[in-house]
N, C-alpha and C positions, 0 to 999 in steps of 0.2 A: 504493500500500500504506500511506503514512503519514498521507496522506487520510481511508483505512478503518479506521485503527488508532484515529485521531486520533477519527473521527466517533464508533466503539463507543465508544470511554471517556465519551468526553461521555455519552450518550445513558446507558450504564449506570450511570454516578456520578449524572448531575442530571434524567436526563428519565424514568428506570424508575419505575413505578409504588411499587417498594418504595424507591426513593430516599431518601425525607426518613425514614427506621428506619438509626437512629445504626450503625457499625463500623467494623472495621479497614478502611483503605483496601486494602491490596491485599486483602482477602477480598470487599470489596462488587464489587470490578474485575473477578476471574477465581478461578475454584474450584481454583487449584491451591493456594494456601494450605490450605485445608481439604482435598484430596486427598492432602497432605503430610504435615497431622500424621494422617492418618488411618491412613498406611504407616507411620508412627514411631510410631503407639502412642498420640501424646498429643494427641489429638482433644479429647474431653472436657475432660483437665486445662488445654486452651491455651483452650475456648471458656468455661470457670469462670473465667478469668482476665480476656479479655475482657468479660465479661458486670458484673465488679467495676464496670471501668470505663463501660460506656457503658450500662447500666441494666437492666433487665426486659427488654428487646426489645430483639432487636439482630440486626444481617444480617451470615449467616455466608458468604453465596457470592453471586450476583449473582440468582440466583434463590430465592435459602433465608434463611427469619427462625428465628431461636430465639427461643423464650420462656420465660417464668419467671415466672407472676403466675397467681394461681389464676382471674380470669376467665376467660382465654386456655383453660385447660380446657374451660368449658361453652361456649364460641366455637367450639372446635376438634372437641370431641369428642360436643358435642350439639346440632350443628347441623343442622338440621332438612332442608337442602339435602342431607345426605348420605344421609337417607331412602331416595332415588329411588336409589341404587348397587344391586347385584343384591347380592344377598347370597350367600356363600358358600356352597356346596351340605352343607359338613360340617356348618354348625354345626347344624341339625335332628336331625344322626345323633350326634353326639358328645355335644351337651350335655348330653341326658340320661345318660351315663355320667357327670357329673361335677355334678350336685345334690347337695344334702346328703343327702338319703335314698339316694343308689348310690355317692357317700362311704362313708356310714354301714357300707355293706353291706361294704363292702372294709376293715372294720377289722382285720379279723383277716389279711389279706395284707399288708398297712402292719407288723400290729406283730408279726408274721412274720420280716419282712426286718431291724425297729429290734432283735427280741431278736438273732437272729445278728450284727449289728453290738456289739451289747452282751457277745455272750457269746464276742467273739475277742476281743474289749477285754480281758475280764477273763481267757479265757486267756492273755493277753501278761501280765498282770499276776502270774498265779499261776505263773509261771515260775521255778524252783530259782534264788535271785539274781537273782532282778527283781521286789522285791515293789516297789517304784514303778518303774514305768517312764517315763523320759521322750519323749518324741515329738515330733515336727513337728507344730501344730496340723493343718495340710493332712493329716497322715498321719492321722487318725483318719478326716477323710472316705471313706477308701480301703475302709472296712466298711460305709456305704452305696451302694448304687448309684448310680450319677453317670457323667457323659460328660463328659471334658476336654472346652473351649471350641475350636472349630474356628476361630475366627476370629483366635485367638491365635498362629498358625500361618500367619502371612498372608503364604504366599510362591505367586502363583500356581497353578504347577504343581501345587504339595503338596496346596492348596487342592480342587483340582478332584479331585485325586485323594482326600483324605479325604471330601468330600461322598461321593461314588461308592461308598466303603465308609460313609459314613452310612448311606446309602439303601440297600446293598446289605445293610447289615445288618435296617435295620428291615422292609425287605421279606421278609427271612429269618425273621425273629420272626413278622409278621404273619400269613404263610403257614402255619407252626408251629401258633400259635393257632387256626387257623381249624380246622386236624385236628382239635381235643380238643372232647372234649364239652364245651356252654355251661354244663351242670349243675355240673361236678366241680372248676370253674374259679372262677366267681364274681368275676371281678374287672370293670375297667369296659367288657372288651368285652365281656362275658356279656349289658350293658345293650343296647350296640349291633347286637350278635347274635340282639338278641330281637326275633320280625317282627309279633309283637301289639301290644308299646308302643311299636315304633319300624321302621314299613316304610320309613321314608326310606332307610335304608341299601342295599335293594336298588337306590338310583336314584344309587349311588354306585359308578363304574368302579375295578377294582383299584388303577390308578395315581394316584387322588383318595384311595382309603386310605392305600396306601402314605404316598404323601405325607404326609397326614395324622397316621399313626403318627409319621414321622421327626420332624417338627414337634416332636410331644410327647414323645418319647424325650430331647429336648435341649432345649427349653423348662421341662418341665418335672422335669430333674434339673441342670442346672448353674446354673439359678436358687435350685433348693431348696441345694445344696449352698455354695454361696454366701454365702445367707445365712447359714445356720448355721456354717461357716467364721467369718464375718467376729462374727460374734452372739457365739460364744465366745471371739473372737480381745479383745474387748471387756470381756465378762465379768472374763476371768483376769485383766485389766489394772486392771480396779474390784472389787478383792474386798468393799467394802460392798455393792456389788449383789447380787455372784454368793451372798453370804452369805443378802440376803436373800432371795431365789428359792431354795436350796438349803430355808430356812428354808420358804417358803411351802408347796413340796413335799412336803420331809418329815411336814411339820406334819399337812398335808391327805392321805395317803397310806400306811395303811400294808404295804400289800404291794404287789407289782411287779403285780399282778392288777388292780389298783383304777384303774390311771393308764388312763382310757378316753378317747374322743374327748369324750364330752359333760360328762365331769368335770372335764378340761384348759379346756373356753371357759369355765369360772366362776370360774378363779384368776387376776385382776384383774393379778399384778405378773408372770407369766409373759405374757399378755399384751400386755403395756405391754414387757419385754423385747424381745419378736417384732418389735412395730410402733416401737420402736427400732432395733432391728437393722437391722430394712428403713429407717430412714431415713437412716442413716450410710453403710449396705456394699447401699444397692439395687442388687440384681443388672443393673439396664438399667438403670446410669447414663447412658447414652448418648441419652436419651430418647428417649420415644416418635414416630413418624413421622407424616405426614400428608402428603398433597395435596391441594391446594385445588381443588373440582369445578367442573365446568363452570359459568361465569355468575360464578366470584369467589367472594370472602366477604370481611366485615368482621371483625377480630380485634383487641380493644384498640384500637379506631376508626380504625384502619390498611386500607384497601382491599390486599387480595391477588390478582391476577390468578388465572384460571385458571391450574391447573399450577404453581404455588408449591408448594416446598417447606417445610412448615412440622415443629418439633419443640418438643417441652416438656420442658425443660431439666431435668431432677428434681434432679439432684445442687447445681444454682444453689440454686435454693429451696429442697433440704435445708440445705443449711448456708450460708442467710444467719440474719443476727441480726436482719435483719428481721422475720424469721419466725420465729425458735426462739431464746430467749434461751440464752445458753452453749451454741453451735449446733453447735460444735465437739465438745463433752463426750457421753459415754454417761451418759444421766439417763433412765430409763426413766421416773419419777415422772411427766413429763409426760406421758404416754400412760395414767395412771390415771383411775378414773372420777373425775365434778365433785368427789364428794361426799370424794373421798379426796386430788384432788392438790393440790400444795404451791402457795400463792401465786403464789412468784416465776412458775410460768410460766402465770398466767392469760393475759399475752398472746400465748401463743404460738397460731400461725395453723396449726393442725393439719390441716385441711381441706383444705391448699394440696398435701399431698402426695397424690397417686392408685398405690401400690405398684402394685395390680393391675389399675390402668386404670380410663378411665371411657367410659361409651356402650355402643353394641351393640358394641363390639370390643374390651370389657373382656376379664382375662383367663379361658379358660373351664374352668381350671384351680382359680379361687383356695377353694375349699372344702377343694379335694384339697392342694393346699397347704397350705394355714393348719393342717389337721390332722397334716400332717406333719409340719409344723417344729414342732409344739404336744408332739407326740407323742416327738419324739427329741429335742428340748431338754430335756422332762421327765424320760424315763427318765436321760439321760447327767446330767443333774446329780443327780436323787434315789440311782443307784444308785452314780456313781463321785464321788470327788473331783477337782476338777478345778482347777491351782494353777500359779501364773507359776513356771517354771524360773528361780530369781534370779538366774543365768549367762547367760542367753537376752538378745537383742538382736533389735530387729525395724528393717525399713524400713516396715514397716504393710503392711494391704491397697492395692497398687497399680493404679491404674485404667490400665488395658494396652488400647487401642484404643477399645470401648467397654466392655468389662467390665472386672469387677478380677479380677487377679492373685493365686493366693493361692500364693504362692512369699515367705520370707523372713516369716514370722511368730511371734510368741514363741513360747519354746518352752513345752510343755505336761506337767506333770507329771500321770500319774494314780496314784491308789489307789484301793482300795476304800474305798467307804461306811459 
């Protein structure tokens, strides 16, 4: 036995292929370091720490590298070897639901949902003795829809049983949907539903929908709510920002009617807010996943064996200063166009970040996104005021397994506009 103990170590410290890609010793030996902090929560924050130390690339378990350098991107995610994979049978049925033009189509169910978010806000507000009200930043998300993080929850049992009611719920939804006329509905299964612009979908079994839906029921609301959590949690704490976005809105806007999708992608510092937002409080800070296909690949001149575990580290390369000068700070400025933004950060490496992925397994979401968070960052700042509770104490947005936390955030005063 100490023979075989003796030979594995060797072999995976000095003879593995991923060998000479720098780390912690007991993480290059055996995955239970990384299995550990992954039960405690502090995966992410223990592999940001790591990464300080021993570079761009670094090996988190005996089979698995992380990375952190914007080559590693086009290595990983547009590699030409990954071609030949079968592709997933959704993305023909889905993605047409989620273009700009079946975005587009669905403005009025979006700003649906943001005015009834908007208009319990301001009944809390217009309550005999509560003309400000203060709140839990988190508690305003409570008026959009959103799915608690299941993964934050990470106790076995519990696990298996919350998945169960995922899926049991979105299979409930799905089924729902499918009763109602495609006409009277108009949202993105209406696209799906239609068998002239999109017969793929009959060649997809209910359990490939289901699926499907559950995916985007939680993909695509605790990423969104997330952001905007953590975007305003940012905000209230820079009131020269949030003044001047309050500023640009108003400026640009003047009734609640006018804030449309295509009039929100032309306002330059709301914008540059969003794609701040998302670089501080990216909802998968946990980075994104891969494995390496059959025959290998080369990544940052590193040979990976088949079946490597590979990931790109977001939250590393958000916030080094290699990349983003005051990497730490919310400066939206650098996310302006050439012609507008400030010097200091001409060298900032803005391309290094991929928020909504990159390759054919980008995300297929990100239009229906971008108009969201475009959409209820505008309204909540043009219509409420929104301002640091001077009382309030925060421990920040906390990165709890692979997402963050949004428990213990300043507090949030509103009024009206």
């Amino acid at each position: 036995m100490s023979e075989y103990l003796l030979t594995t170590t060797l072999q995976t410290l000095y003879l593995h292929p991923l060998s000479p890609i720098p780390g912690p010793f007991l993480w290059k030996l055996t995955r239970i370091p990384y299995i550990h902090s992954l039960l405690s929560g502090t995966l992410v924050i223990n592999t940001r720490k790591h990464h300080s130390h021993y570079g761009t690339i670094m090996r988190t378990a005996p089979n698995e590298a992380s990375f952190a350098t914007e080559q590693a991107w086009h290595e990983i995610f547009l590699n030409s070897n990954n071609s030949s994979q079968k592709a997933l049978p959704r993305d023909p049925v889905i993605g047409p639901a989620f273009t700009d033009r079946a975005v587009a189509r669905q403005e009025g169910i979006i700003q649906s949902y943001v005015t009834l978010m908007v208009e319990k806000l301001l009944g809390e507000i217009g309550r005999p003795g509560n003309r400000k009200m203060v709140m839990a930043l988190a508690g305003v998300m409570q008026y959009f829809p959103s799915l608690e993080s299941l993964i934050l929850k990470l106790l076995p049992a519990r696990i298996r049983k919350m998945q169960a009611g995922h899926f049991s719920n979105a299979a409930e939804k799905i089924h729902r949907r499918l009763q109602r006329p495609e006409a009277a509905v108009g949202d993105f299964m209406t696209v799906m539903l239609d068998q002239k612009n999109n017969p793929n979908f009959s060649k997809m079994s209910m359990p490939e929908i289901e699926s499907s839906v559950a995916l985007m029921l939680l993909g695509g609301s605790e990423t969104t709510g997330t952001t905007i959590c953590g975007t305003i949690n940012c905000l209230i704490q820079n009131p020269v920002e949030l003044t001047k976005l309050e500023c640009e809105i108003r400026n640009c806007f003047d009734k609640e009617e006018d804030i449309t999708f295509s009039a929100l992608q032309q306002l330059p510092f709301l914008n540059a807010v969003i794609n701040e937002g998302l670089r501080l409080c990216n909802p998968v800070s946990g980075g994104l996943l891969r494995i390496v296909p059959r025959g290998g690949a080369v990544v940052c001149g590193q040979f990976l064996p088949e079946g490597t575990h590979v990931a790109m580290n977001t939250i590393v390369m958000a916030h080094s200063e290699a990349n983003f000068h005051r990497c730490l700070e919310f400066l939206p400025d650098r996310y302006l166009p050439d012609n507008l933004r400030p010097a200091e950060f001409k060298n900032d490496n803005r391309n290094i970040l991929k928020p909504w992925g990159l390759g054919t397994r980008n995300c297929l979401g990100r239009s229906f996104g971008q108009a969201e968070l475009r959409v209820v960052l505008a309204r909540l700042v043009g219509i409420l005021i929104l301002r640091l509770l001077e009382t309030s104490s925060s421990t920040g947005m906390i990165l709890k397994i692979m997402l963050w936390c949004r428990k213990n955030l300043y507090g949030l005063q509103l009024s009206r506009g």
